[in-house]
N, C-alpha and C positions, 0 to 999 in steps of 0.2 A: 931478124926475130925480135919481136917485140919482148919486155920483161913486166912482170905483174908482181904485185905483191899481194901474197893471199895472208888476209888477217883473220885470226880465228881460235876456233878448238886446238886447228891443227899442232900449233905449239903454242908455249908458255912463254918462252923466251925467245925467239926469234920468229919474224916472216919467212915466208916460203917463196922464193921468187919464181914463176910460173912461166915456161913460151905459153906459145899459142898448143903447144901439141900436149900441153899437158905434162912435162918435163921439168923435173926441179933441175934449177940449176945453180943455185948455192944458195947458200941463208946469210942472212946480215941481222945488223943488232936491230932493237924493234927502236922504231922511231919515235923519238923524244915526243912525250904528249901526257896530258890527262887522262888519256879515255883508254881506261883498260881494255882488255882485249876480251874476246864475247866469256857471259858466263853459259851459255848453252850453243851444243852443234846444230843451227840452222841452216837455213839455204844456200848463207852466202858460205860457210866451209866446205860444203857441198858442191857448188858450183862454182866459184871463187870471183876473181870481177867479170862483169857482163862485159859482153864485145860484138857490136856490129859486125855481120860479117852475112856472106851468101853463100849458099851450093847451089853447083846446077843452077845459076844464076837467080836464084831466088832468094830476098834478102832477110834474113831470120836474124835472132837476139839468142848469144851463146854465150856459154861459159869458159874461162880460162883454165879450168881441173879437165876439162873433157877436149878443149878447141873446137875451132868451127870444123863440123864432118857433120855429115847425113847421121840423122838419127839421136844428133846432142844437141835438138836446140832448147832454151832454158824458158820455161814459161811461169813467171810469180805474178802472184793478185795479192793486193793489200789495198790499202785505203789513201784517200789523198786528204790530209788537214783542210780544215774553211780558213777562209785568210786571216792572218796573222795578224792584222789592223782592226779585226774585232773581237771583243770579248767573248763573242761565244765559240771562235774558233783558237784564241791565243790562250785560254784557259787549257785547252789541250793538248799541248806543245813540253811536254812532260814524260816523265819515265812514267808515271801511276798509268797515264791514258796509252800510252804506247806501250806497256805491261800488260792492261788490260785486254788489248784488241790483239794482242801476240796468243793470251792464254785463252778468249774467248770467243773470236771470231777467226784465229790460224792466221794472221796475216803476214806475208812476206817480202812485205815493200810500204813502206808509210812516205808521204808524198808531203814536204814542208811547202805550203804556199806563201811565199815573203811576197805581203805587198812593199810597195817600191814609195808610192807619194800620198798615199792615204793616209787618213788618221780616222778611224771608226771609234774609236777609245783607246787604239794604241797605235801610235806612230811608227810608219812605215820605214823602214830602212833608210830613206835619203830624209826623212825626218828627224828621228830619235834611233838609230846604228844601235845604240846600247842596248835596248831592247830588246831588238831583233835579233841580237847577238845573240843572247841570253837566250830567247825562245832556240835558235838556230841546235846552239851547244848542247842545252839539256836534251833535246827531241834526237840528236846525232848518237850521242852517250847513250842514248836509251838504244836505238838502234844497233849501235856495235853491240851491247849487252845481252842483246837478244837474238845476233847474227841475222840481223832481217836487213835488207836494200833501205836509203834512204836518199831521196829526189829533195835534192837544194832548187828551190824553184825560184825562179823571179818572177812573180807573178803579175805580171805587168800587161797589157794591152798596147803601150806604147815605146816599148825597148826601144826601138831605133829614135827615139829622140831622148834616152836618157844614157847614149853609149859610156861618157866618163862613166857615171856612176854606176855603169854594171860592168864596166871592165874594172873598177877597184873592188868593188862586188865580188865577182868573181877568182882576180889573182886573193884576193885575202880568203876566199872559201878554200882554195883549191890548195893553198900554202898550207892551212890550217888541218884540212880533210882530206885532201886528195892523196894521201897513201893508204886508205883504207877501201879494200875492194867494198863496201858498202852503200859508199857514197858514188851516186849521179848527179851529174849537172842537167840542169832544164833552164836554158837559157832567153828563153821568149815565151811566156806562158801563152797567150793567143791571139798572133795578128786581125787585126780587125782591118783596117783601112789600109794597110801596105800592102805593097805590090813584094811576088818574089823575089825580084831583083834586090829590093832595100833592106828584107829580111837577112838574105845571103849577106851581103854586105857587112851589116852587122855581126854577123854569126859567125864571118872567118875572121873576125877583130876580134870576139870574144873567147874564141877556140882557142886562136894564136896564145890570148893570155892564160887561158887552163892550161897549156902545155907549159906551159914556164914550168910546172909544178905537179901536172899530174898525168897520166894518161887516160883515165877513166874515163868511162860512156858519158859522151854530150847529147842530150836530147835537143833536138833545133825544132820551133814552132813553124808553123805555113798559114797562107793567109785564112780568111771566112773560120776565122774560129779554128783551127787546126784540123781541119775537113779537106787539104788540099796538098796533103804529103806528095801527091805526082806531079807538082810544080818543080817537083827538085830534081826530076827527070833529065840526064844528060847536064843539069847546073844545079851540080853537088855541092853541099860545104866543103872548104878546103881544110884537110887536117892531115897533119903528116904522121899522126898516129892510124888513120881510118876506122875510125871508130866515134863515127857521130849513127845517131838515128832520127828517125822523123816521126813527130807525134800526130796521132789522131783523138781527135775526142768525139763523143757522141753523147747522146742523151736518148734513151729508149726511148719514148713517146714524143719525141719530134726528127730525129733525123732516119733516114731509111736506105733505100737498097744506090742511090745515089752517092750518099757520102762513103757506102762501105764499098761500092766499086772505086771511087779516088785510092783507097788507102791499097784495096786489090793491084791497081795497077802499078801504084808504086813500089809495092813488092815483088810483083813479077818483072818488076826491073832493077832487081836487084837493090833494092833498100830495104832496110832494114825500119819497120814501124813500131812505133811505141805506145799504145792508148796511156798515156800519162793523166787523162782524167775521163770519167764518165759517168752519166748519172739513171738511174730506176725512171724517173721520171721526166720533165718537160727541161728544154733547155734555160729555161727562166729561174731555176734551179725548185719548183713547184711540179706541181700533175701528180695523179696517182699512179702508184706503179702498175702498169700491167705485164702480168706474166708470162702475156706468151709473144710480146714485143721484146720486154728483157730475154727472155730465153733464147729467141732466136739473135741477137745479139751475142750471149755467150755460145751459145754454139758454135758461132764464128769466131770467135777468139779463142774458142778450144781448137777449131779446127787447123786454123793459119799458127799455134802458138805465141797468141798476142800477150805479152805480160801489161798491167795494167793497173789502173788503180781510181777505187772510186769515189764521188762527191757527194757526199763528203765528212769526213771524220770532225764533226761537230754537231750543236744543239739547239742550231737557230730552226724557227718552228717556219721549214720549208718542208717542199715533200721530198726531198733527196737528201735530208740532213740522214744521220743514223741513228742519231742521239736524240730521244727526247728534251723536251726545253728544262725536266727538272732533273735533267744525267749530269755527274760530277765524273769527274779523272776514276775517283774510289768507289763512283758508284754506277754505272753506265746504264740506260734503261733501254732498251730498242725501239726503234719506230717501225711501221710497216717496213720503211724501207731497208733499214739495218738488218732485222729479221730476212730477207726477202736477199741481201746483200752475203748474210753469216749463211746463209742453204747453199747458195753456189762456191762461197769458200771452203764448204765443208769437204770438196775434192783434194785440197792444198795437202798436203804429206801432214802424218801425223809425227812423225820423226825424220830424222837428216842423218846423212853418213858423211864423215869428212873424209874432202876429196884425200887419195892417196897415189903416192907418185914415186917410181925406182929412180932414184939418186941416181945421177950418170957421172 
């Protein structure tokens, strides 16, 4: 039996340690940190940490308050950040803008994109670390405070040739974050030119080192842009917690019944898929949104319970930004597409019950 730490409402003064069935089994003192424990009951006391798992061999996203069984699988929408390497995306890597889109748009998972070697006006993690820290911690702190999911991403296109520095990457997030059921790891934002094999490779190097420290959901990227989650058919990442999943992304107005069959089949064999980014419009991160392309999009992630999150919580003047170019943290303006974004999230719960469990 696996053990979880559910961080939250639940208590003031200790975590609650979780099996998979949903069973307290003892409390321990809260673990030494800065980052208070939430000031309001969200989703994650509700559901507690997220866990890969299948029924009836089909691979769904669950929660540790309920465990994996038919009929508890966990489905959150929030937002994904624009990269962290530009100004129009790192200006919102803050409590004001992740308070904002908590109280304004319901979101229940905000998605940190860390570039890795970029400098757009602010240098990527293997450039200037301090930085990125600093964006990391405050955007995490706002998330526990608000009890909503947040996705440590490395957002990189070329992980497998920068293994050192996302396996220091990684053990120092997972040291830092990893006892708060809040936090996901996304350890390959989206293979472009590798092959499965090398992705894999990477993945059970980088898993190996979140386990030093945590047990939490790892999200694993797949090549063509993250369109090819059934590559990992029968060549799984190796985690001896089992609790990885496989991300898809899409873009309404360019990908179609193609790339949502890949992700179908990977689920019907038993993995568990994550849309860890998606966008209103064209994959260029431009086009206008159409509505009855996006719709039929969310209909299927209502259907299958895909949790998910979109591109993107910034202000650069594309068509899948959400933010117009003259939105601030304190002052957020909506774009077609934001507007278009906040109507499908208007399903997300308007209140959370924390989870509750007989002492054994």
């Amino acid at each position: 039996m696996r053990i979880f730490q559910l961080i939250g409402a639940i208590s003031l003064g200790a975590f609650l340690l979780l099996g998979c069935d949903g069973e307290n089994i003892t409390e321990v003192s809260q673990k030494e940190t800065d980052i208070s424990l939430a000031e309001r009951v969200g989703p994650v006391s509700q559901y507690g940490e997220l866990l890969a798992g299948q029924v009836d061999g089909v691979g769904r996203i669950y929660g540790s308050c309920n465990g994996i069984a038919a009929g508890k699988e966990v489905q959150v929408r929030g937002m994904s950040m624009f990269w962290s390497v530009a100004g129009v995306g790192a200006d919102f890597y803050n409590e004001a803008a992740i308070d904002a889109m908590v109280r304004d748009m319901k979101i229940e998972i905000i998605r940190l994109a860390i570039g890795t070697e970029e400098n757009w006006g602010v240098g990527g993690f293997m450039k200037d670390p301090d930085a990125q820290r600093e964006l990391i911690k405050n955007s995490v702190m706002a998330a526990v405070k608000n009890d909503i999911y947040v996705i440590i991403d490395w957002h990189s296109h070329t992980a497998v040739d920068q293994l050192e520095a996302a396996k220091q990457f990684f053990g120092e997030m997972a040291e830092a974050y990893g006892g708060y059921n809040n936090v996901i790891f996304e350890i390959f934002n989206e293979p472009t030119k590798q092959s499965w094999d090398q992705v894999r490779d990477y993945a059970n190097q980088i898993v190996d080192t979140i386990r030093v420290h945590s047990d939490n959901l790892v999200l694993v990227g797949n090549p063509n842009w993250d369109q090819r989650p059934d590559m990992a058919i029968g060549k799984e990442v190796e985690d001896p917690k089992h609790n990885v999943a496989y991300t898809f992304h899409y873009y309404a107005m360019t990908h179609g019944n193609w790339e949502m069959g890949n992700a179908n089949k990977a689920m019907k064999a038993g993995l568990s898929v994550f849309v860890s980014e998606w966008g209103t419009g064209t994959a260029d991160g431009n086009g206008t949104p159409g509505e009855a392309e996006n719709q039929k999009w969310q209909d299927w992630m209502d259907a299958n319970k895909l949790s998910s999150a979109n591109w993107s919580a910034g202000n650069k003047n594309e068509g899948t930004a959400a933010f117009t170019p003259n939105s601030t943290p304190e002052s957020i303006e909506f774009t077609a597409s934001g507007e278009m974004v906040k109507g499908f999230f208007a399903k997300n719960p308007d209140s959370y019950t924390a989870c509750k469990s007989t002492k054994k």
